[in-house]
DRENTORVO-20307 format. One record per residue (C-alpha): residue in one letter; chain; x, y, z. Coordinates in steps of 0.001 Angstrom, whole numbers, plus 500000, padded with zeros to 6 digits. Example, Ala and Ser with C-alpha at 12.3 -4.5 7.8 and 13.67 -1.06 7.14 Angstrom:
residues 2
<r><res>a</res><chain>A</chain><u>512300</u><v>495500</v><w>507800</w></r>
<r><res>s</res><chain>A</chain><u>513670</u><v>498940</v><w>507140</w></r>
END
This chain:
residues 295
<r><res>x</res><chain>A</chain><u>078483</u><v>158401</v><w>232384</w></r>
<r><res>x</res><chain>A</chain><u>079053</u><v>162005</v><w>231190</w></r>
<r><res>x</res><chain>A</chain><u>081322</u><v>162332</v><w>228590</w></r>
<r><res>x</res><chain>A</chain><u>082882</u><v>166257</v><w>227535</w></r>
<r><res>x</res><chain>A</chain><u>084906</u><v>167327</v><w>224333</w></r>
<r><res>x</res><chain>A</chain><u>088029</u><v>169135</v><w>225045</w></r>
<r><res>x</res><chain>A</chain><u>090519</u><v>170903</v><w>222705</w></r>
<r><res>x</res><chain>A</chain><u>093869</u><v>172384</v><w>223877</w></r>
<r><res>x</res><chain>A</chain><u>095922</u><v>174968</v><w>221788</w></r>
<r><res>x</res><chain>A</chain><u>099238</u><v>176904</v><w>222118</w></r>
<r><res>x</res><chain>A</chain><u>098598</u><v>180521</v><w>222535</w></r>
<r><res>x</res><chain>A</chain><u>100420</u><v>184163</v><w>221495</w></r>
<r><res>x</res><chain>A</chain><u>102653</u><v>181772</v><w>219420</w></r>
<r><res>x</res><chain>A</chain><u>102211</u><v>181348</v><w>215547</w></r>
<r><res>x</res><chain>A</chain><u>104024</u><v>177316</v><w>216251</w></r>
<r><res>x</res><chain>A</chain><u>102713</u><v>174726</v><w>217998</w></r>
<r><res>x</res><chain>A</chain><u>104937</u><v>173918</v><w>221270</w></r>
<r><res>x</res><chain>A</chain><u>105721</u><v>177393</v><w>221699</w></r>
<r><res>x</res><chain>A</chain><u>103451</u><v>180189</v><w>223607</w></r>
<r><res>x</res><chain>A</chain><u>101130</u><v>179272</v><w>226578</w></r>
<r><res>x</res><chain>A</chain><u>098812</u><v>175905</v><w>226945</w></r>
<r><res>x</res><chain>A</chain><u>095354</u><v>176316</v><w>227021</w></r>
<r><res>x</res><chain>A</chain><u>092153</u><v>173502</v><w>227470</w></r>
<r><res>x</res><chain>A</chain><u>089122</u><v>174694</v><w>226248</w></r>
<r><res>x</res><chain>A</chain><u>085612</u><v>173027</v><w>227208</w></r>
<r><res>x</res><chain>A</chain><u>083614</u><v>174309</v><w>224307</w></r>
<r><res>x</res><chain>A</chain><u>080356</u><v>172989</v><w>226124</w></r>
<r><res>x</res><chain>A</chain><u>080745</u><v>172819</v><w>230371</w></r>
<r><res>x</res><chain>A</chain><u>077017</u><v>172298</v><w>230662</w></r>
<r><res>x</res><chain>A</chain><u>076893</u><v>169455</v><w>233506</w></r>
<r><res>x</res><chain>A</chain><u>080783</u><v>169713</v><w>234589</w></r>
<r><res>x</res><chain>A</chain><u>080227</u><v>171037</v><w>238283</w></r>
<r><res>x</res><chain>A</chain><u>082583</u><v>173474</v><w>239996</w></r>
<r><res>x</res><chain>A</chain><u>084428</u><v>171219</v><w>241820</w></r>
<r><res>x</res><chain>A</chain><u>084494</u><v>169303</v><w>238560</w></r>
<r><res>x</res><chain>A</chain><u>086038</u><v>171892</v><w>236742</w></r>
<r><res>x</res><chain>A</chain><u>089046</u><v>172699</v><w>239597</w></r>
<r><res>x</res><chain>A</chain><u>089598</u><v>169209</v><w>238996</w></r>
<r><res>x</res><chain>A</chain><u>089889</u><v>169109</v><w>235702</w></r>
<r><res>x</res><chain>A</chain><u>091997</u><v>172205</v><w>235824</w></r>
<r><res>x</res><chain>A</chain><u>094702</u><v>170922</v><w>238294</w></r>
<r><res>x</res><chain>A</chain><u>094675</u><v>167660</v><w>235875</w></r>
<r><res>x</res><chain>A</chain><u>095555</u><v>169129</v><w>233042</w></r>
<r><res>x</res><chain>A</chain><u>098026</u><v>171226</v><w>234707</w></r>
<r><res>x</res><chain>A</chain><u>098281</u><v>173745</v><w>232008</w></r>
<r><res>x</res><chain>A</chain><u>097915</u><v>177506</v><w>233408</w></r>
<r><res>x</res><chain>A</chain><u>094688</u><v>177771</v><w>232762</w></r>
<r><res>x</res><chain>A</chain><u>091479</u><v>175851</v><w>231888</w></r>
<r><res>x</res><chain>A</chain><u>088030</u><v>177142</v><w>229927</w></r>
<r><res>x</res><chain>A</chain><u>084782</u><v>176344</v><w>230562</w></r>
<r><res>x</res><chain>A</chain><u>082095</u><v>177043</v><w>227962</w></r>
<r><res>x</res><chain>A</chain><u>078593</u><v>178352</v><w>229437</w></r>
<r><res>x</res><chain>A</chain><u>075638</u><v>179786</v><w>227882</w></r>
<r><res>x</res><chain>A</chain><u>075790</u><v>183851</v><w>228320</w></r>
<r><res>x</res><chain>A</chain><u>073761</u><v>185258</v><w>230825</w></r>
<r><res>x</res><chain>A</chain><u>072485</u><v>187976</v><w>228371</w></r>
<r><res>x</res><chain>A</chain><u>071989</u><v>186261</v><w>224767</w></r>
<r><res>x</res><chain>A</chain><u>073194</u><v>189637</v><w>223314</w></r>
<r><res>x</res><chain>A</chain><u>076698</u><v>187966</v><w>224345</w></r>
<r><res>x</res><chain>A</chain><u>078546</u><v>185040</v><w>222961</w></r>
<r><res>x</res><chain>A</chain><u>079424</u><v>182959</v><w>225960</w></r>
<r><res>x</res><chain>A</chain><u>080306</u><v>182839</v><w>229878</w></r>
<r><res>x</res><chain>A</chain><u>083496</u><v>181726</v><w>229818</w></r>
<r><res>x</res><chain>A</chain><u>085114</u><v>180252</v><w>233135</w></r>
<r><res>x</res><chain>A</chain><u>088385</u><v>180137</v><w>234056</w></r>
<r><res>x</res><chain>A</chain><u>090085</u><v>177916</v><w>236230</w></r>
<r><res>x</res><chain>A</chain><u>093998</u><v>178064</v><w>237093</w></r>
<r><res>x</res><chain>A</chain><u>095591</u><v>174988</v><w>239181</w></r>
<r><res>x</res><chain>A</chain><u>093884</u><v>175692</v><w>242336</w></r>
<r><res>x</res><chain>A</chain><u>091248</u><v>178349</v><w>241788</w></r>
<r><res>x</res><chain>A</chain><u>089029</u><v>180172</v><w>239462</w></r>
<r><res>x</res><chain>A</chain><u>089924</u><v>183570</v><w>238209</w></r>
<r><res>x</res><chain>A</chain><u>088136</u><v>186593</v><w>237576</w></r>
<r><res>x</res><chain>A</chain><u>089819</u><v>187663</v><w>234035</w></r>
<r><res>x</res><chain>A</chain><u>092624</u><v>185903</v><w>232401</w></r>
<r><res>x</res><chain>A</chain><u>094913</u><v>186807</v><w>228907</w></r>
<r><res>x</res><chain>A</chain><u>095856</u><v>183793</v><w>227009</w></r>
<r><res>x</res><chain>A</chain><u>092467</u><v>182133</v><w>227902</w></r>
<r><res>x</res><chain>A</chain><u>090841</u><v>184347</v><w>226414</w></r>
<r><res>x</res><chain>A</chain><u>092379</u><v>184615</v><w>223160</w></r>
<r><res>x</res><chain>A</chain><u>092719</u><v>180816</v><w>222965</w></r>
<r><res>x</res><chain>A</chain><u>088608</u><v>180714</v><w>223580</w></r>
<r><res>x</res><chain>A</chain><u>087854</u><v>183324</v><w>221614</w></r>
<r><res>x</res><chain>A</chain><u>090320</u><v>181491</v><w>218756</w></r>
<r><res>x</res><chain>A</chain><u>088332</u><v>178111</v><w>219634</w></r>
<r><res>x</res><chain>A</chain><u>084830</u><v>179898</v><w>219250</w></r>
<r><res>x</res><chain>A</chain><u>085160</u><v>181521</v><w>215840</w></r>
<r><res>x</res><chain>A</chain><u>082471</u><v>179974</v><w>214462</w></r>
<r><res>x</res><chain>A</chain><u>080170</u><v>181828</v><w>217244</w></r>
<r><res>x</res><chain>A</chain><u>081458</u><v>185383</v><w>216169</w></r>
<r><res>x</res><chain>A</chain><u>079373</u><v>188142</v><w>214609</w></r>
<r><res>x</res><chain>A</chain><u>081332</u><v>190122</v><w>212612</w></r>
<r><res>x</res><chain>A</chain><u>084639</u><v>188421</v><w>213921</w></r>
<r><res>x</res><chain>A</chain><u>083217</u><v>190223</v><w>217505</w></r>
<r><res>x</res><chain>A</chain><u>082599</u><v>187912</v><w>220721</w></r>
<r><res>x</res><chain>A</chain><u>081619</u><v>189022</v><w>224303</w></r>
<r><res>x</res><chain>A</chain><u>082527</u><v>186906</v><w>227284</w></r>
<r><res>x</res><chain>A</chain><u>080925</u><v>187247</v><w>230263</w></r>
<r><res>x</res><chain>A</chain><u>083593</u><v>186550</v><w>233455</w></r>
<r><res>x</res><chain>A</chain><u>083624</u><v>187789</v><w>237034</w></r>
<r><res>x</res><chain>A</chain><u>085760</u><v>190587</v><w>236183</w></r>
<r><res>x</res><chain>A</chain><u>083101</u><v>191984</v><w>233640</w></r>
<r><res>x</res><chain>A</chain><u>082459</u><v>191345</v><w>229852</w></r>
<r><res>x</res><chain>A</chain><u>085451</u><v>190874</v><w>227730</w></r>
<r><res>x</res><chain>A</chain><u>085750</u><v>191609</v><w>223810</w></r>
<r><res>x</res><chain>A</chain><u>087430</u><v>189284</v><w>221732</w></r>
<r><res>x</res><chain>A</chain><u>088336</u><v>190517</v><w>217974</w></r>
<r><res>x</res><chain>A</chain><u>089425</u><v>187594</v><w>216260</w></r>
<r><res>x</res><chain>A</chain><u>092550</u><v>188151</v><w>213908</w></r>
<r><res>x</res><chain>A</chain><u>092809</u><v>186315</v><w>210238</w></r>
<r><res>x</res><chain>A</chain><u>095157</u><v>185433</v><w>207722</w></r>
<r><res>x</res><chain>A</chain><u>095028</u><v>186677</v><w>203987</w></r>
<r><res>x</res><chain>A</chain><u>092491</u><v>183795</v><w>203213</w></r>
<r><res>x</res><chain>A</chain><u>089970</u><v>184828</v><w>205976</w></r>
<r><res>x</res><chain>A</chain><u>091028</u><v>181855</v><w>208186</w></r>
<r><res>x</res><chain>A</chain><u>091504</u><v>182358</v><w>211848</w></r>
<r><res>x</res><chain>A</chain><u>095180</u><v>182981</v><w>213379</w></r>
<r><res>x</res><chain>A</chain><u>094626</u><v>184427</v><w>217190</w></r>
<r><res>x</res><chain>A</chain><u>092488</u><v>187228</v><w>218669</w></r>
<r><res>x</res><chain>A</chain><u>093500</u><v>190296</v><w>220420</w></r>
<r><res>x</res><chain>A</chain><u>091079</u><v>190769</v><w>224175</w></r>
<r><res>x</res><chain>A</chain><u>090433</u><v>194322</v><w>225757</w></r>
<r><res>x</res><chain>A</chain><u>090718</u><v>194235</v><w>229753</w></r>
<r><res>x</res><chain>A</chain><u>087529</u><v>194459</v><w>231356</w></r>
<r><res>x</res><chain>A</chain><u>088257</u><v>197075</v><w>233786</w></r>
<r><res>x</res><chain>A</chain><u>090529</u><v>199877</v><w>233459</w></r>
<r><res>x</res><chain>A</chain><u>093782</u><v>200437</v><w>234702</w></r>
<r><res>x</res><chain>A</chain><u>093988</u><v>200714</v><w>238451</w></r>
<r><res>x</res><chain>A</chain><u>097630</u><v>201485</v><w>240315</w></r>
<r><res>x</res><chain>A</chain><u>098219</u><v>199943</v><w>244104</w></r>
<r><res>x</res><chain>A</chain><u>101116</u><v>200345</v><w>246524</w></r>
<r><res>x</res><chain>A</chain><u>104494</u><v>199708</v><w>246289</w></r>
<r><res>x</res><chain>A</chain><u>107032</u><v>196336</v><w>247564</w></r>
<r><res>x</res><chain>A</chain><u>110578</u><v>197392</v><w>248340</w></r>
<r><res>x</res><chain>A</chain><u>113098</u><v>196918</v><w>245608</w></r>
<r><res>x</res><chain>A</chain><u>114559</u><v>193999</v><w>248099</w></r>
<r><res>x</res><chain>A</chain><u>110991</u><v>192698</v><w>248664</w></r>
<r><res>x</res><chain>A</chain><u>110519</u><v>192014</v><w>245421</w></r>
<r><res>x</res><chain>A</chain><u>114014</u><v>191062</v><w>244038</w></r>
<r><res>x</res><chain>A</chain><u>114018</u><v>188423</v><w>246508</w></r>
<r><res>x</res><chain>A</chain><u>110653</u><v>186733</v><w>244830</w></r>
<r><res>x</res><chain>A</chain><u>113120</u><v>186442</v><w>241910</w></r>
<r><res>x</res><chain>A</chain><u>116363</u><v>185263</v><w>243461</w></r>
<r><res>x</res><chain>A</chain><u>118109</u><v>188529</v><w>242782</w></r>
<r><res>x</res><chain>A</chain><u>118847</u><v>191495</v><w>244942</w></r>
<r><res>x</res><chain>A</chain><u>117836</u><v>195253</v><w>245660</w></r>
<r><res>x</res><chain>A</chain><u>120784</u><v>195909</v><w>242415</w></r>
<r><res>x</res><chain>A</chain><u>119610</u><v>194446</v><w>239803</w></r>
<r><res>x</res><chain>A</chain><u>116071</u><v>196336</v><w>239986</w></r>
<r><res>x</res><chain>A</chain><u>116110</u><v>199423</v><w>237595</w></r>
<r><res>x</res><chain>A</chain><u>114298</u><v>202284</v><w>239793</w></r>
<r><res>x</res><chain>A</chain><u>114829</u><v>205331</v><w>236969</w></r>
<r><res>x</res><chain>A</chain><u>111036</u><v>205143</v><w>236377</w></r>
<r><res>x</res><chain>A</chain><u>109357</u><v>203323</v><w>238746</w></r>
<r><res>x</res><chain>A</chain><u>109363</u><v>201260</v><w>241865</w></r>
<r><res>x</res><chain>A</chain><u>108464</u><v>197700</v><w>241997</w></r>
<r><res>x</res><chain>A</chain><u>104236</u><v>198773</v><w>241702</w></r>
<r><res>x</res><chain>A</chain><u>100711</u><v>196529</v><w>242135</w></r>
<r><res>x</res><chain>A</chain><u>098789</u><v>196891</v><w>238867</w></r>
<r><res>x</res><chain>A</chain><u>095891</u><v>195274</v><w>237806</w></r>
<r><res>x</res><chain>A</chain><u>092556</u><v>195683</v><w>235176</w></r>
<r><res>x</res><chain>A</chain><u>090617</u><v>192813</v><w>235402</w></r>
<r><res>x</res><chain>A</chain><u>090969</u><v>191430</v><w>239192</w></r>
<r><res>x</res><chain>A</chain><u>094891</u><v>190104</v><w>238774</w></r>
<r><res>x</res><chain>A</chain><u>096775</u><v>191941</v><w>240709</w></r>
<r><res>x</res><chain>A</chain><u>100423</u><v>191989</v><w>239639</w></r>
<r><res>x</res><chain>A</chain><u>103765</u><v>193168</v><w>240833</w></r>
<r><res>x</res><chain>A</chain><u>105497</u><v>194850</v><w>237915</w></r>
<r><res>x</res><chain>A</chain><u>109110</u><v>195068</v><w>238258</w></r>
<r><res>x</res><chain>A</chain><u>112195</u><v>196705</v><w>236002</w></r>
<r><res>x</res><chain>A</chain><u>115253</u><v>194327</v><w>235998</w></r>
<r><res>x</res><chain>A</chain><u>118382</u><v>194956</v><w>234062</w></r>
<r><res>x</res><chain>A</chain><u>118558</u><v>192232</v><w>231512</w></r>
<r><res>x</res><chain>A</chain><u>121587</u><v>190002</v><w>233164</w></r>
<r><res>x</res><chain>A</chain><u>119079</u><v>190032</v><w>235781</w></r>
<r><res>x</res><chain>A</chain><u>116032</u><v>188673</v><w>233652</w></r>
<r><res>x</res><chain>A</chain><u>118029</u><v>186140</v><w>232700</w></r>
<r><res>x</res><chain>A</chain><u>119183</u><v>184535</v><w>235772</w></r>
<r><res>x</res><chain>A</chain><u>115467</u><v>185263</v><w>237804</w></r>
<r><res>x</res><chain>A</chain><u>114169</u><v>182003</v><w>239516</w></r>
<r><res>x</res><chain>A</chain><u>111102</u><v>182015</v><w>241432</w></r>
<r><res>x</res><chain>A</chain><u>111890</u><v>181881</v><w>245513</w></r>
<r><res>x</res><chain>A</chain><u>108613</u><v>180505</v><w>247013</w></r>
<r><res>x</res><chain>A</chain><u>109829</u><v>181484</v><w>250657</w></r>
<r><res>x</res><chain>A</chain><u>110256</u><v>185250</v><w>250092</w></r>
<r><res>x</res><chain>A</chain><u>107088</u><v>184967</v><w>248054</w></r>
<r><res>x</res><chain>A</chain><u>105164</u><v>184059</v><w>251069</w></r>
<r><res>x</res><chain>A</chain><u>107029</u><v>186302</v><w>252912</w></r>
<r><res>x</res><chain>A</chain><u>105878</u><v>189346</v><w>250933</w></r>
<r><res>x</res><chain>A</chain><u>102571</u><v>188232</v><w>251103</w></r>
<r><res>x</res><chain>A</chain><u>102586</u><v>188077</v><w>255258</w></r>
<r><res>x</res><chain>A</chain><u>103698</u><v>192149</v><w>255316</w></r>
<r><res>x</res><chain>A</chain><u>101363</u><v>193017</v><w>252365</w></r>
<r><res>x</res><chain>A</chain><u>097650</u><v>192174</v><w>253874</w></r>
<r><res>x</res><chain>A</chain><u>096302</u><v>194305</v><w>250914</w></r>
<r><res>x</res><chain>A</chain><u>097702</u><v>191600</v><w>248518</w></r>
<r><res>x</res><chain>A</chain><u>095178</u><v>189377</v><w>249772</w></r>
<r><res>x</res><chain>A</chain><u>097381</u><v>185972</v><w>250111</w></r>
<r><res>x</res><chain>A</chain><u>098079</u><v>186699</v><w>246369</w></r>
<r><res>x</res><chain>A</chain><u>101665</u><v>187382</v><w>244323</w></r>
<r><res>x</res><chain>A</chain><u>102695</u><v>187101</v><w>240597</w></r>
<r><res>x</res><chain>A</chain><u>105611</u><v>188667</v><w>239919</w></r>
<r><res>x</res><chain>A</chain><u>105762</u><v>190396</v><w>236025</w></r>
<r><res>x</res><chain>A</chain><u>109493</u><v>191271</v><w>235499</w></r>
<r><res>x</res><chain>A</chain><u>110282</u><v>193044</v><w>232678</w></r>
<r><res>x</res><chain>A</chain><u>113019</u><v>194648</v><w>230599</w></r>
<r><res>x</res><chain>A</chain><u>112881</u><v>197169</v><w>228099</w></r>
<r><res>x</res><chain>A</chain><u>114769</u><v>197419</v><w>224685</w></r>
<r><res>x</res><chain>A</chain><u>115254</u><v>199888</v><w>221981</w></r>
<r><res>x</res><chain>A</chain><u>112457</u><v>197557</v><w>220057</w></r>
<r><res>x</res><chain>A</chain><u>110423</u><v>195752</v><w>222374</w></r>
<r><res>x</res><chain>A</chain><u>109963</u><v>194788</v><w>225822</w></r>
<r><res>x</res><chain>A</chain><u>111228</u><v>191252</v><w>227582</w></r>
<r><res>x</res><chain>A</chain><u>109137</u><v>189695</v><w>230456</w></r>
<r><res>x</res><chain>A</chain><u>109026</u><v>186755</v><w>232712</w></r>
<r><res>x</res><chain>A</chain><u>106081</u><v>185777</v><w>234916</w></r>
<r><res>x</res><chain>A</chain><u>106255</u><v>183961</v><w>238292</w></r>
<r><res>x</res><chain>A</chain><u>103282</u><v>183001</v><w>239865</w></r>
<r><res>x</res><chain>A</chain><u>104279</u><v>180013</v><w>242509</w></r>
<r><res>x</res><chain>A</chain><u>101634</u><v>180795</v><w>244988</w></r>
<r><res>x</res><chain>A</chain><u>099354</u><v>179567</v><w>242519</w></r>
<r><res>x</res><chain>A</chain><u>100962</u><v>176868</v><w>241109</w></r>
<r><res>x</res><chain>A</chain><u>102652</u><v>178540</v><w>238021</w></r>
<r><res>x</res><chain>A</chain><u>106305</u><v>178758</v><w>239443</w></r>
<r><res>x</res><chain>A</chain><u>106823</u><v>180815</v><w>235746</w></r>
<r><res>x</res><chain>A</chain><u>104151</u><v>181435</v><w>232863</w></r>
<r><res>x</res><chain>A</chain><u>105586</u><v>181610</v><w>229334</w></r>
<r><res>x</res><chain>A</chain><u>102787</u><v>184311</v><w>228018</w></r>
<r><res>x</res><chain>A</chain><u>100869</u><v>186151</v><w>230678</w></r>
<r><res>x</res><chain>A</chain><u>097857</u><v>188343</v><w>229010</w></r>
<r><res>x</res><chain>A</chain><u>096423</u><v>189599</v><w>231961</w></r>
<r><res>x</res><chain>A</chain><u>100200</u><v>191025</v><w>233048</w></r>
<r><res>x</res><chain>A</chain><u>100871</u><v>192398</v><w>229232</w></r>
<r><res>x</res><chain>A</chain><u>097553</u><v>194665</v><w>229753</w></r>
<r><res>x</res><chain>A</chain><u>098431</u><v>196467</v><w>232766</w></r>
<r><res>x</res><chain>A</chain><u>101830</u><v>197026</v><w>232125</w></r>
<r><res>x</res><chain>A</chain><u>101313</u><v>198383</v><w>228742</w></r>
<r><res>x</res><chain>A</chain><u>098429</u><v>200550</v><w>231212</w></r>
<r><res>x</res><chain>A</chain><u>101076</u><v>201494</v><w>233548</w></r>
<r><res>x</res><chain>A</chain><u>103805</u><v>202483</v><w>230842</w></r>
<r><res>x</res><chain>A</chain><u>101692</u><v>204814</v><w>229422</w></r>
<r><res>x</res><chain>A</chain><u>100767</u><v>206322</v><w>232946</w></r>
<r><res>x</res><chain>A</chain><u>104447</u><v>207022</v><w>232968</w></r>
<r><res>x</res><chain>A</chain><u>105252</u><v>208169</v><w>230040</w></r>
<r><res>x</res><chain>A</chain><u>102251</u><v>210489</v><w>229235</w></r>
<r><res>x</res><chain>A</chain><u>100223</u><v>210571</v><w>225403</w></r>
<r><res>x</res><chain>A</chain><u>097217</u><v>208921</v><w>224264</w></r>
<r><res>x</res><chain>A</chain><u>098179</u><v>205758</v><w>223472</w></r>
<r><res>x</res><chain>A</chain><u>101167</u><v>203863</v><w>222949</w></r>
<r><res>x</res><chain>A</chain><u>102032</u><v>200008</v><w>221633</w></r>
<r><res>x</res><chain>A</chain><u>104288</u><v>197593</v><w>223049</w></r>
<r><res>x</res><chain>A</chain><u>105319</u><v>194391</v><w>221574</w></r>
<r><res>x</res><chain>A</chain><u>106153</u><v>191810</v><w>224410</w></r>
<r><res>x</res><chain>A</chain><u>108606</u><v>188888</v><w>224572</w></r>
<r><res>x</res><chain>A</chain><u>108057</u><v>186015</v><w>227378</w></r>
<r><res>x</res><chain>A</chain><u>108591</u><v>182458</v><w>227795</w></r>
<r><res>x</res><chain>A</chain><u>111932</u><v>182546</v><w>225849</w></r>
<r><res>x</res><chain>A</chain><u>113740</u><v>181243</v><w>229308</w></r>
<r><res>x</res><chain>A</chain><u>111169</u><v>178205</v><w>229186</w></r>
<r><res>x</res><chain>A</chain><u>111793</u><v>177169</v><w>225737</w></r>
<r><res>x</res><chain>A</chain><u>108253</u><v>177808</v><w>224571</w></r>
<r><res>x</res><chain>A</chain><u>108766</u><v>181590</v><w>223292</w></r>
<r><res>x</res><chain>A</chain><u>105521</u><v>184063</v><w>223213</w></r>
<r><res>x</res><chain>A</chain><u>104892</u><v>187407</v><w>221552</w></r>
<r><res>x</res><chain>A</chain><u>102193</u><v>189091</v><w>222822</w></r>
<r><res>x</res><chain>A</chain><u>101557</u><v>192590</v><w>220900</w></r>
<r><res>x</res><chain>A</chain><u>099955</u><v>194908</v><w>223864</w></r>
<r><res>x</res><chain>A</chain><u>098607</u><v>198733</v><w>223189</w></r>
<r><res>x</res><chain>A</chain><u>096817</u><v>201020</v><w>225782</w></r>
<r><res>x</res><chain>A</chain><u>094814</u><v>204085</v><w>225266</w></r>
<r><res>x</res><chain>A</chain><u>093223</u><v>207113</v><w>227675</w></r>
<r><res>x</res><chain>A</chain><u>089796</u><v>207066</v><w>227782</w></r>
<r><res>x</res><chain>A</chain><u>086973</u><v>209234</v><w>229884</w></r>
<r><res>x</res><chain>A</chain><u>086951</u><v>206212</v><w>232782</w></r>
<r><res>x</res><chain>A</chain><u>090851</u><v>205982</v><w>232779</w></r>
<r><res>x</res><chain>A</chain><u>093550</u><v>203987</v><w>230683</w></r>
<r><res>x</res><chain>A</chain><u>092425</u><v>200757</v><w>228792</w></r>
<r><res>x</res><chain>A</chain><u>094509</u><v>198000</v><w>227876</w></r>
<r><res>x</res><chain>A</chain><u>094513</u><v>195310</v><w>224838</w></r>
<r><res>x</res><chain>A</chain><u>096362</u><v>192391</v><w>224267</w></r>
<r><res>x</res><chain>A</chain><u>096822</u><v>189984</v><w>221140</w></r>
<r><res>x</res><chain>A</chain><u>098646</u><v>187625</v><w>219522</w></r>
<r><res>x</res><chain>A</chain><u>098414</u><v>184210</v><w>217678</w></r>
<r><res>x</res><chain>A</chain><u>096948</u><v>180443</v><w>218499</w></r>
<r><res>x</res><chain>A</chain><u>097497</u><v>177528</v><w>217157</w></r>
<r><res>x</res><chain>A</chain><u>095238</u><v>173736</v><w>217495</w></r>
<r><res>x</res><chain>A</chain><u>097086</u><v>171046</v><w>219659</w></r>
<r><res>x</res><chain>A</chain><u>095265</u><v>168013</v><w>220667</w></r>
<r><res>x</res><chain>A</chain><u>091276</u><v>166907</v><w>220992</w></r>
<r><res>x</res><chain>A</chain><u>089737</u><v>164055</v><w>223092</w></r>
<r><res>x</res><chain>A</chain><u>087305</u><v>163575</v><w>225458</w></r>
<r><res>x</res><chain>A</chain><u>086819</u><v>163392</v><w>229046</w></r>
<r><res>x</res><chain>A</chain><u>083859</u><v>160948</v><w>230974</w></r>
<r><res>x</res><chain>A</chain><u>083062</u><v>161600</v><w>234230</w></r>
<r><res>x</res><chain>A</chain><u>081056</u><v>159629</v><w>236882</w></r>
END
């Protein structure tokens, strides 16, 4: 028998039941792939970690990451949650994760005492901007219509910086509130759009005079709605600034309040010489522990 240590923790929340789930295998060594999927879809949370030695010992750690069905490439609220989960590894509160998107820097962030309280993640790639969905297209992913999509600065736009594609999309707020994830026009989007590659999350947003409001659906995947989504935060913040022009700008970033387990994810982006780069970060807090044998 094979027995692994697990710890799960709430993520971009300061309070435990709030912000996004998170399991964390702090040592995969033995767990097979198929092992890990499993272990994924059981937990059911949005995402799973495994734990692998790095590649290049000048880094801290592969990190895996599986979602319900499949492994991705670079995720947000893993990240910080590993990162969180692996401060003891950190040199100079710095760890590198190698993932299939490329390496990703965690910064851990700490209270007044020096204890750790979250982590704030760079993207690994930089921004990169893909088509365009029809208002309609993409209202109907979110049970609204072609009306309650605000068009003054952008259409609904594919963004990504780490291998997630998303669909960003300006609602008015009555709209925000009343979105619910339609799985038929999702797969309907994704038959006229071969360049999504059989892949749709939706990252609806709203802006305000002090912060920006978001909701994430993702049922293609499993995740009919996400209540902190890292790896949307980073290339909206990207985008945003595309838009709006300057070096760099902040955003602080509202999701999950619909759910009942509220987020705040604190996003900034910055020009650089190989395009715009993106950052994400926000709080974690310790859940549960335990164990898990396999055959």
């Amino acid at each position: 028998m094979r027995r692994f240590a697990y710890e799960t923790f709430d993520v971009f929340t300061s309070q435990r039941f709030g912000g996004n789930q998170l399991a964390v295998f702090p040592d995969a060594r033995g767990i097979s792939d198929a092992e890990m999927q499993a272990l994924a879809a059981e937990f059911n949370y949005s995402e799973t970690t495994f734990v692998l030695p790095p590649a290049d010992p000048a880094n801290t750690a592969r990190v895996r990451i599986f979602h319900r069905t499949a492994e991705m490439p670079f995720a947000g609220h893993p990240n910080v949650g590993t990162g969180f989960a692996l401060a003891a590894r950190a040199q100079g509160d710095v760890l590198r994760f190698e993932q299939i998107a490329g390496l990703v820097e965690v910064v851990l962030r700490r209270d007044a005492a020096g204890r750790p309280t979250g982590a704030t993640i760079g993207a690994p790639q930089p921004l990169q901007v893909g088509g365009q969905v029809t208002p309609a297209e993409a209202a109907a992913c979110a049970g609204l219509t072609a009306a309650d999509v605000v068009l003054a600065r952008h259409a609904p736009t594919i963004a990504a910086d780490g291998g997630n594609p998303r669909l960003l999309l300006e609602v008015t707020p009555e709209a925000l509130a009343r979105a619910t994830p339609e799985l038929a026009a999702f797969r309907t989007t994704v038959a006229a759009y071969p360049e999504l590659g059989g892949k749709l999350s939706l990252y609806l947003y709203v802006r305000e005079p002090s912060c920006l409001r978001a909701r994430m659906f993702s049922p293609l995947a499993g995740t009919p709605e996400d209540p902190a989504t890292g790896s949307a935060a980073t290339p909206l913040a990207g985008f945003l600034l595309r838009l709006e022009g300057g070096e760099s700008a902040t955003y602080e970033i509202h999701q999950g309040v619909e759910m009942g387990r509220p987020s705040l994810l604190l996003a900034s982006a910055r020009r650089g010489p190989d395009g715009i780069r993106a950052r994400v970060g926000g709080g974690c807090v310790p859940v549960m522990q335990g164990s898990v044998q396999l055959d």
